[in-house]
C-alpha positions as CSV (number, residue, x, y, z in Angstrom):
1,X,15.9,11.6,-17.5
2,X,15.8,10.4,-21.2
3,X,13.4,10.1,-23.1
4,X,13.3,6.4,-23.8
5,X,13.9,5.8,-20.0
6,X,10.7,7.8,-19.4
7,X,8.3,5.7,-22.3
8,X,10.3,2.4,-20.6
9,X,8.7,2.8,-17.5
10,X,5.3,4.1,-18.9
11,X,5.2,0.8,-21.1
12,X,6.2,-1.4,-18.3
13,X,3.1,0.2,-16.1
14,X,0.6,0.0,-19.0
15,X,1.8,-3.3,-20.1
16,X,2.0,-5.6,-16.8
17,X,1.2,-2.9,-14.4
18,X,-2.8,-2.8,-15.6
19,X,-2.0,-4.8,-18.0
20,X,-4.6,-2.3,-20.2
21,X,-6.4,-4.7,-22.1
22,X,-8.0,-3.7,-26.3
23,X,-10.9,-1.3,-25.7
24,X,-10.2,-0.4,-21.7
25,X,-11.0,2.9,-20.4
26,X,-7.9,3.5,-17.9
27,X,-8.0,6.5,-15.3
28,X,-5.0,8.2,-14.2
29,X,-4.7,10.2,-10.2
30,X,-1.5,12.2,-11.1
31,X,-0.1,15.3,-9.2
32,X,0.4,18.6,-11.6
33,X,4.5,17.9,-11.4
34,X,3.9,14.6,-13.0
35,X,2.8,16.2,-16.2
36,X,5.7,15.5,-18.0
37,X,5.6,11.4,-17.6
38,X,2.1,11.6,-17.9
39,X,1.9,12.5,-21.4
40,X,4.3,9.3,-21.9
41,X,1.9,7.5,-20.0
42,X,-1.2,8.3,-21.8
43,X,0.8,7.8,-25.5
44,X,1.6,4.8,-24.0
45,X,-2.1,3.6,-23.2
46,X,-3.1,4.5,-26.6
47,X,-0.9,2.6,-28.4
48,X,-1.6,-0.4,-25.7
49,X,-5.2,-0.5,-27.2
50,X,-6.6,2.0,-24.5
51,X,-10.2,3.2,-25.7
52,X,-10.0,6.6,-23.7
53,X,-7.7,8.0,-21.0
54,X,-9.6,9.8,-18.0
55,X,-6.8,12.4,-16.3
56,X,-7.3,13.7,-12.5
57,X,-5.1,15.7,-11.4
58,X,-4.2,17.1,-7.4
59,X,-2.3,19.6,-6.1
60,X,-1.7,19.7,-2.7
61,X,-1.6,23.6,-1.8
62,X,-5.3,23.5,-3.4
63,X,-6.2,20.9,-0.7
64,X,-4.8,22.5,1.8
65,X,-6.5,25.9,1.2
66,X,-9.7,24.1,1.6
67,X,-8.5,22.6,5.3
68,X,-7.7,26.1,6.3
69,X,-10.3,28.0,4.8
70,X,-13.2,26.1,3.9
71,X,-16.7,26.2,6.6
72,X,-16.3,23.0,8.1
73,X,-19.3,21.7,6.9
74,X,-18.2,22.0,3.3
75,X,-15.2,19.5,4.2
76,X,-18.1,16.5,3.8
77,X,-19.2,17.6,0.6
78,X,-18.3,15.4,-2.7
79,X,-20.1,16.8,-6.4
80,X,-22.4,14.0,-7.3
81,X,-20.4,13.9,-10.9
82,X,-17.7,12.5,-8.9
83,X,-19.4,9.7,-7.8
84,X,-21.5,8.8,-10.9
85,X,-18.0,9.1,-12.5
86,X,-17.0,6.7,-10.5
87,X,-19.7,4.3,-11.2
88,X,-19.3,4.6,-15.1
89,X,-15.5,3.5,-14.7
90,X,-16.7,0.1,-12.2
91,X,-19.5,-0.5,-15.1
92,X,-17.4,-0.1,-17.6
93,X,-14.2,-1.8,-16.2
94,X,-11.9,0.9,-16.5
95,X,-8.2,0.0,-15.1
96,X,-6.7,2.5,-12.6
97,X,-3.3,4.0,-12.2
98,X,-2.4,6.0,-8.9
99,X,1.4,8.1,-9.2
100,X,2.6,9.2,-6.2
101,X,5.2,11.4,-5.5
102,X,4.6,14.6,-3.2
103,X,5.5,17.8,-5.1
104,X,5.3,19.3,-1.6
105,X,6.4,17.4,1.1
106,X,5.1,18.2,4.6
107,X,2.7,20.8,3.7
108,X,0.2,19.4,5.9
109,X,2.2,19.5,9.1
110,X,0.2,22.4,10.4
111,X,-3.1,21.2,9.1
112,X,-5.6,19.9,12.2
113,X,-5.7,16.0,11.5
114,X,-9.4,16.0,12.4
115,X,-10.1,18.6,9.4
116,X,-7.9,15.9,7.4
117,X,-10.4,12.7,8.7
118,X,-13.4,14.5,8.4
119,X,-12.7,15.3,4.8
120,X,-11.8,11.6,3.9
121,X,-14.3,9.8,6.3
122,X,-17.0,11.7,3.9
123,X,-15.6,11.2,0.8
124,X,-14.7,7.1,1.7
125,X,-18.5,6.5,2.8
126,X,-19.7,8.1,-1.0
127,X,-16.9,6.8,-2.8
128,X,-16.6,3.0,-0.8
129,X,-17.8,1.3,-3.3
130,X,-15.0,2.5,-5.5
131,X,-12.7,1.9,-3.6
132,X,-14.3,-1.5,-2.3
133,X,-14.1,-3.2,-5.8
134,X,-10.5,-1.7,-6.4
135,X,-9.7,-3.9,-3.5
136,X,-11.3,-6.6,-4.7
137,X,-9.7,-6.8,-8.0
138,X,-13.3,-6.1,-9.6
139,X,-10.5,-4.3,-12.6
140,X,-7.0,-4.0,-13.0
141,X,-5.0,-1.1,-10.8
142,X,-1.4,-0.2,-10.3
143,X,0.5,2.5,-7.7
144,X,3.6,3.7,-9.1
145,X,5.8,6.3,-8.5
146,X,7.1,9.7,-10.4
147,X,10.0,11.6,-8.3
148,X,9.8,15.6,-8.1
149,X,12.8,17.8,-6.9
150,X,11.2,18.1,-3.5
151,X,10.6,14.5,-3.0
152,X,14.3,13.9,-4.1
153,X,15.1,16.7,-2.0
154,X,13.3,14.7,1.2
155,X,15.2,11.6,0.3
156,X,18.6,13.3,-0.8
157,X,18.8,16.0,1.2
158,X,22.8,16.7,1.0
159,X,22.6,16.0,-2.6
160,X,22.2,19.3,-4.8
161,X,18.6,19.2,-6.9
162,X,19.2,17.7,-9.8
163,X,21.8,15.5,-8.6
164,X,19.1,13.8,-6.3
165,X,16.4,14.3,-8.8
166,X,18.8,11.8,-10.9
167,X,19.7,9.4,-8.1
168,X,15.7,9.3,-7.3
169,X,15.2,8.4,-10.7
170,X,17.7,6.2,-10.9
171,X,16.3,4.5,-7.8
172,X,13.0,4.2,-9.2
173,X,13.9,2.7,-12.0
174,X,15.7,0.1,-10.0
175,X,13.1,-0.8,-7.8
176,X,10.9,-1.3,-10.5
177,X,13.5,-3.4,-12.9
178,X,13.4,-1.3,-15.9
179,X,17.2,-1.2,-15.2
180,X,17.4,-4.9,-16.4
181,X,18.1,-6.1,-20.0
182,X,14.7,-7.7,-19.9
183,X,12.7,-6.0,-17.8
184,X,9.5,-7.9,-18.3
185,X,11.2,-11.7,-17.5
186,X,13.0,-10.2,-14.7
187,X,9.3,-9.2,-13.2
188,X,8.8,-12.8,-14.2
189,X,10.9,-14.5,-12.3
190,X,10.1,-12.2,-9.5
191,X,6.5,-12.8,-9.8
192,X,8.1,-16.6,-9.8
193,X,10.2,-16.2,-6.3
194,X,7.6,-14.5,-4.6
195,X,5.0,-17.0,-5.1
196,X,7.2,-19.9,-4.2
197,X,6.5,-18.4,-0.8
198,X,3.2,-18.3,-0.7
199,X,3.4,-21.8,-2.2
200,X,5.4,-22.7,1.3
201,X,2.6,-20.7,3.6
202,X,-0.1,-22.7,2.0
203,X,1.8,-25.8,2.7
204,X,2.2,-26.2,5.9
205,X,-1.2,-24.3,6.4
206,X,0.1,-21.3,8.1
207,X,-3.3,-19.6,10.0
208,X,-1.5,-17.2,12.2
209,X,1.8,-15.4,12.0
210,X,4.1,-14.7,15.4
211,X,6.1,-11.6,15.4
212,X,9.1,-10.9,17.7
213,X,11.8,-8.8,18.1
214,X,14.6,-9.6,21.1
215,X,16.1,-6.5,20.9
216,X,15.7,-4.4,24.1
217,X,13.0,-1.6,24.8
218,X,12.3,-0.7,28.5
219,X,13.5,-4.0,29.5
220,X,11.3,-6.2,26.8
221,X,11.6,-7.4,23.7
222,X,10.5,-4.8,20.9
223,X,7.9,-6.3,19.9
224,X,5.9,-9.6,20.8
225,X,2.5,-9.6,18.3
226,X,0.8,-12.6,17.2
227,X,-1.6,-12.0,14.3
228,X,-4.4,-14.7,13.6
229,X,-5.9,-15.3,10.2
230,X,-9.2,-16.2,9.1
231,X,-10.5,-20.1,8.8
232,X,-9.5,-19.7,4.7
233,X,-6.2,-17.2,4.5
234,X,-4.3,-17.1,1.4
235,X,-1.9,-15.4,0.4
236,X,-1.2,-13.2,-2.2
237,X,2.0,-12.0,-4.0
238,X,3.3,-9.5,-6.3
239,X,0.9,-9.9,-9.0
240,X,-2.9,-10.7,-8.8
241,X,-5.5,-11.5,-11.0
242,X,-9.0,-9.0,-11.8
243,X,-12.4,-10.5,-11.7
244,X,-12.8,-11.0,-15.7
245,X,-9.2,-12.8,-15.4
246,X,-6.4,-10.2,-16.0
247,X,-3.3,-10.8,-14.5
248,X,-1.6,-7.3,-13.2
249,X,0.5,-5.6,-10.5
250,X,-1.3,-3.7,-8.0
251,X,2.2,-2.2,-6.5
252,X,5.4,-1.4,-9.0
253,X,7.5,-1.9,-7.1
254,X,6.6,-4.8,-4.7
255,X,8.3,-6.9,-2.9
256,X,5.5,-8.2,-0.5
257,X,3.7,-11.2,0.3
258,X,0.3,-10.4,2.3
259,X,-3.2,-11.8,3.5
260,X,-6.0,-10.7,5.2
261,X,-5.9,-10.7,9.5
262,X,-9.4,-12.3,11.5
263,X,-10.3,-8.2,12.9
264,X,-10.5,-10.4,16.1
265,X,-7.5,-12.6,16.3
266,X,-4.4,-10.0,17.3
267,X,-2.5,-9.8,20.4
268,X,0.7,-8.7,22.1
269,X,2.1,-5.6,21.2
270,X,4.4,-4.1,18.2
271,X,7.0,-1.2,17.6
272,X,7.0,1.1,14.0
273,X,10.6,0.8,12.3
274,X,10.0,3.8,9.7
275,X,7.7,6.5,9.1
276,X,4.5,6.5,8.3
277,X,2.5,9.0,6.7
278,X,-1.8,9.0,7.4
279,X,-3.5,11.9,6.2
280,X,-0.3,12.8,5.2
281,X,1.1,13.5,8.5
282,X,4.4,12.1,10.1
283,X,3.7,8.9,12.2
284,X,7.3,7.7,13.7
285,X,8.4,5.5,16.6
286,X,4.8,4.6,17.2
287,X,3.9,1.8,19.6
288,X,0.5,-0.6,19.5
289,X,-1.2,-2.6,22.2
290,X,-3.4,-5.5,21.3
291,X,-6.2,-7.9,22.4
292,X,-8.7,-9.3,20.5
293,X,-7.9,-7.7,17.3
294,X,-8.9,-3.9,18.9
295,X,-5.7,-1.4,19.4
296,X,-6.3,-1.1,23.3
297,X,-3.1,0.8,23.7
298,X,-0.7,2.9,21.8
299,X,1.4,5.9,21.4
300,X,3.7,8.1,19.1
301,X,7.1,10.2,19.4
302,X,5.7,12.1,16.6
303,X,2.2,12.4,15.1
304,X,-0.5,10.9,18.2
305,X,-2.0,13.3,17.6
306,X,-2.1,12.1,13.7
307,X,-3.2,8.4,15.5
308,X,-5.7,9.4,17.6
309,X,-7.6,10.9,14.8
310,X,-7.0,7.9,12.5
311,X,-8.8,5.9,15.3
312,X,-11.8,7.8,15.2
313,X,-12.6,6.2,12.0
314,X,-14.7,3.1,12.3
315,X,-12.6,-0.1,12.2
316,X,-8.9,1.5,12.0
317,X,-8.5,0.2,15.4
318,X,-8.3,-3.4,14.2
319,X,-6.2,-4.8,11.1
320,X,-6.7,-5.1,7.4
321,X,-3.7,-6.7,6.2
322,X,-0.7,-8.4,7.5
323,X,2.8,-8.1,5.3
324,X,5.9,-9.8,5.2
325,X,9.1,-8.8,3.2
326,X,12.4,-9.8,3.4
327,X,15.1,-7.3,4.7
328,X,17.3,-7.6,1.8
329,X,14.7,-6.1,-0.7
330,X,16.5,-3.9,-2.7
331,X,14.3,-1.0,-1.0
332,X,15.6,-1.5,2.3
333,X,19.5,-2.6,1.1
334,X,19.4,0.9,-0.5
335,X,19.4,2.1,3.4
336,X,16.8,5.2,2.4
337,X,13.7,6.6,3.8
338,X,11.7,7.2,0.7
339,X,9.0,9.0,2.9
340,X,6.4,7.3,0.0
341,X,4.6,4.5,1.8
342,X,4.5,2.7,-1.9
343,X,8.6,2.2,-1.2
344,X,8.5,2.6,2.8
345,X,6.2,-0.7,2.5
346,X,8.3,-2.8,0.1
347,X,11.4,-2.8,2.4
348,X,10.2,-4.7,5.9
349,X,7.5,-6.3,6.6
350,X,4.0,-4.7,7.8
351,X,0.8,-4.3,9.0
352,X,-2.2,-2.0,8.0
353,X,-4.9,-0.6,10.3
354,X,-8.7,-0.3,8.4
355,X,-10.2,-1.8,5.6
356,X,-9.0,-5.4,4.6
357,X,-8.4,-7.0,1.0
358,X,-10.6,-9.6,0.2
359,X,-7.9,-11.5,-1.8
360,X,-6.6,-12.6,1.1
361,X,-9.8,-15.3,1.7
362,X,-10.1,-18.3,-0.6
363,X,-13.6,-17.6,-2.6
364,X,-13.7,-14.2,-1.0
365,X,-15.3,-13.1,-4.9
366,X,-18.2,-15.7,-4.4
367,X,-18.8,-14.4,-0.4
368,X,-21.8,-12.0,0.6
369,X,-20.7,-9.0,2.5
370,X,-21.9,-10.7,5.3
371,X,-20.4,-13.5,4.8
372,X,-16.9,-12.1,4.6
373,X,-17.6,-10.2,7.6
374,X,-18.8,-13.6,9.8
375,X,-14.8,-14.7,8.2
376,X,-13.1,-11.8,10.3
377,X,-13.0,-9.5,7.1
378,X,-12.6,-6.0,8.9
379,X,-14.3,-3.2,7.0
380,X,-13.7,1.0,7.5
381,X,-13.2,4.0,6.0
382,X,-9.0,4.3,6.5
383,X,-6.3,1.9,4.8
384,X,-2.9,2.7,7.0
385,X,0.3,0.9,6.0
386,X,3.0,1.2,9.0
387,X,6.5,-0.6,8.7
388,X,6.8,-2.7,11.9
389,X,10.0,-5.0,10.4
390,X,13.6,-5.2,11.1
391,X,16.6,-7.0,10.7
392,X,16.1,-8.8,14.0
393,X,12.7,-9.7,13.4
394,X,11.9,-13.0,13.8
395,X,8.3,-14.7,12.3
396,X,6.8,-17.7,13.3
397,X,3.8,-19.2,11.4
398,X,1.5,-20.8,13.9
399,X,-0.1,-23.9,11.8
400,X,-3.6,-25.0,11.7
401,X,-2.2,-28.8,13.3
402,X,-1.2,-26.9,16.0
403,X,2.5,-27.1,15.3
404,X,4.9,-24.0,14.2
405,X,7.0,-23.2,11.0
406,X,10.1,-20.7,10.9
407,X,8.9,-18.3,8.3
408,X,11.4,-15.4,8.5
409,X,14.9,-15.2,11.3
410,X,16.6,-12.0,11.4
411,X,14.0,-10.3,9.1
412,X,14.9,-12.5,6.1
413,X,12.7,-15.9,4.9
414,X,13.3,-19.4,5.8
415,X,10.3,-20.9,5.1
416,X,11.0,-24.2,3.5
């Protein structure tokens, strides 16, 4: 990787990812095999105007240690630093950046799921509010991704290491359009398409979105799943816009538009197309049974075991967000399994189970709690993306006149 490459991509995350603005704190999640495009990163910051850079670093075999060894009790435990930390950063509008990229890859396969949720249940309900106002665009945030040989290893795994360290690199950088001669226009213009869509959904006032999938399963179609909005949807699209009016990217890359399900308002059923990964455990070929918003039904080839702990948490039963994305994304033309729900997410189209994003209800910002909650707003403790598109897919927006609008036929848009 060279090193202009390397302060390309840090530049294009500090300057329309947050979109770090004179003075901002920013705070960076980073794993310890990110250190080398970290350093870029924070130089970057600096010279963006950054006041101070705040550094956290994990390291999975750490974590791990604690969900074998620890007393069990300890798992709910959080230092209060952490969360007055947390509450200087939402006071002081500090942007966030999140890097993924596993340095280990399935070292949690043989760690109990129900060590995994009581760990994160605890640390959601002290930390919520953090999290609540990143979801709320209260400041700027951005996931992006850093590959490591074992992550390219996952994704390439015929390829010697540095060969598919390169070609992860390489696909990175191409999902996130630093490959282009203008890098920030062609985000543009993308920010531009994307919205268009949105533009269309709003139109014809789309307030419910009809999944279905002809092909075959057991003698029925894939998947049949009708997903209701709430009485003010709107969608949202690439980039978004914080509180004290910052315009960012909360995903690089993206390639999604997405809004906010009623928690009561899904039926029918629906069928996984790629892996998913909560508490960093394997989820594939995974089926779901709905009525009335509520998961009634549902089973895995691999990781129920992973699903039936994720519905222990309060409100993961019932949706949080609803995402479509057109199959010829250059994440899913690439015909990889990144195995990074960041990339996984931005090549079909959809659906998380838990906590929803406000965004995704017109004057949501001006709403009580309460208020968002009497809109269908479903609140928890989880966030789970899992991919549910496919080329065959076909999406029908269910208007509020009571007529319908092709939105997407054979997984790609139509909308018009």
């Amino acid at each position: 990787m060279q090193q202009h490459e390397l302060e390309l991509y840090a530049d294009l995350i500090v300057k329309i990812g947050i979109n770090v603005q004179p003075g901002q704190g920013v705070s960076i999640g980073a794993e310890l095999g990110h250190a080398e495009f970290v350093r870029v990163l924070v130089a970057s910051a600096y010279k963006a105007g950054a006041k101070y850079v705040r550094l956290t670093w994990n390291d999975d075999p750490s974590s791990k240690a604690r969900f074998l060894h620890s007393q069990p009790e300890y798992l709910e435990y959080l230092p209060a630093y952490e969360v007055a930390t947390a509450h200087t950063m939402l006071d002081e509008g500090w942007a966030r950046i999140s890097l993924t990229g596993s340095e280990f890859p399935d070292i949690f396969d043989d760690v109990d799921p129900a060590l995994m949720r009581k760990s994160r249940v605890a640390r959601s309900k002290q930390l919520g509010f953090y999290m609540k106002a990143m979801m709320a665009n209260q400041v700027q945030w951005c996931v992006a991704a850093v590959p490591t040989l074992a992550w390219a290893h996952k994704v390439f795994p015929a390829l010697p290491a540095d060969e598919a360290l390169a070609r992860l690199w390489d696909m990175v950088l191409m999902t996130v359009r630093a490959d282009q001669p203008d890098p920030i226009a062609a985000w543009q213009q993308h920010d531009k398409n994307l919205h268009h869509i949105i533009e269309l959904m709003a139109q014809h006032q789309v307030r419910g979105v009809h999944f279905f999938d002809p092909t075959l399963v057991d003698g029925k179609p894939s998947t049949d799943l009708t997903v209701g909005l709430t009485d003010a949807p709107q969608w949202v699209a690439a980039s978004s816009v914080s509180q004290n009016g910052v315009r960012f990217l909360p995903n690089m890359p993206t390639e999604e538009i997405f809004t906010t399900p009623h928690n009561a308002r899904v039926d029918g059923y629906v069928r996984t197309s790629k892996p998913g990964f909560p508490f960093e455990r394997e989820i594939r070929n995974a089926y779901f049974k709905f009525e009335n918003g509520i998961v009634t039904d549902y089973h895995a080839e691999v990781g129920q075991d992973v699903l039936a702990q994720l519905f222990e948490i309060n409100g993961a039963r019932q949706l949080g967000e609803v995402a479509l994305v057109d199959v010829r994304s250059p994440i899913n033309q690439s015909g990889l399994i990144f195995y990074d729900t960041l990339f996984d997410e931005n090549a079909v189209c959809h659906i998380a189970f838990g906590r929803a994003y406000p965004e995704g209800i017109v004057g949501a910002h001006e709403m009580s709690d309460e208020a968002l909650a009497a809109f269908g707003l479903n609140n928890s403790d989880a966030h789970e993306d899992l991919m549910i598109g496919t080329n065959t897919m076909y999406v029908t927006g269910l208007c509020d006149d009571g007529t319908t609008v092709p939105v997407m036929r054979d997984g790609q848009f139509v909308i018009a």
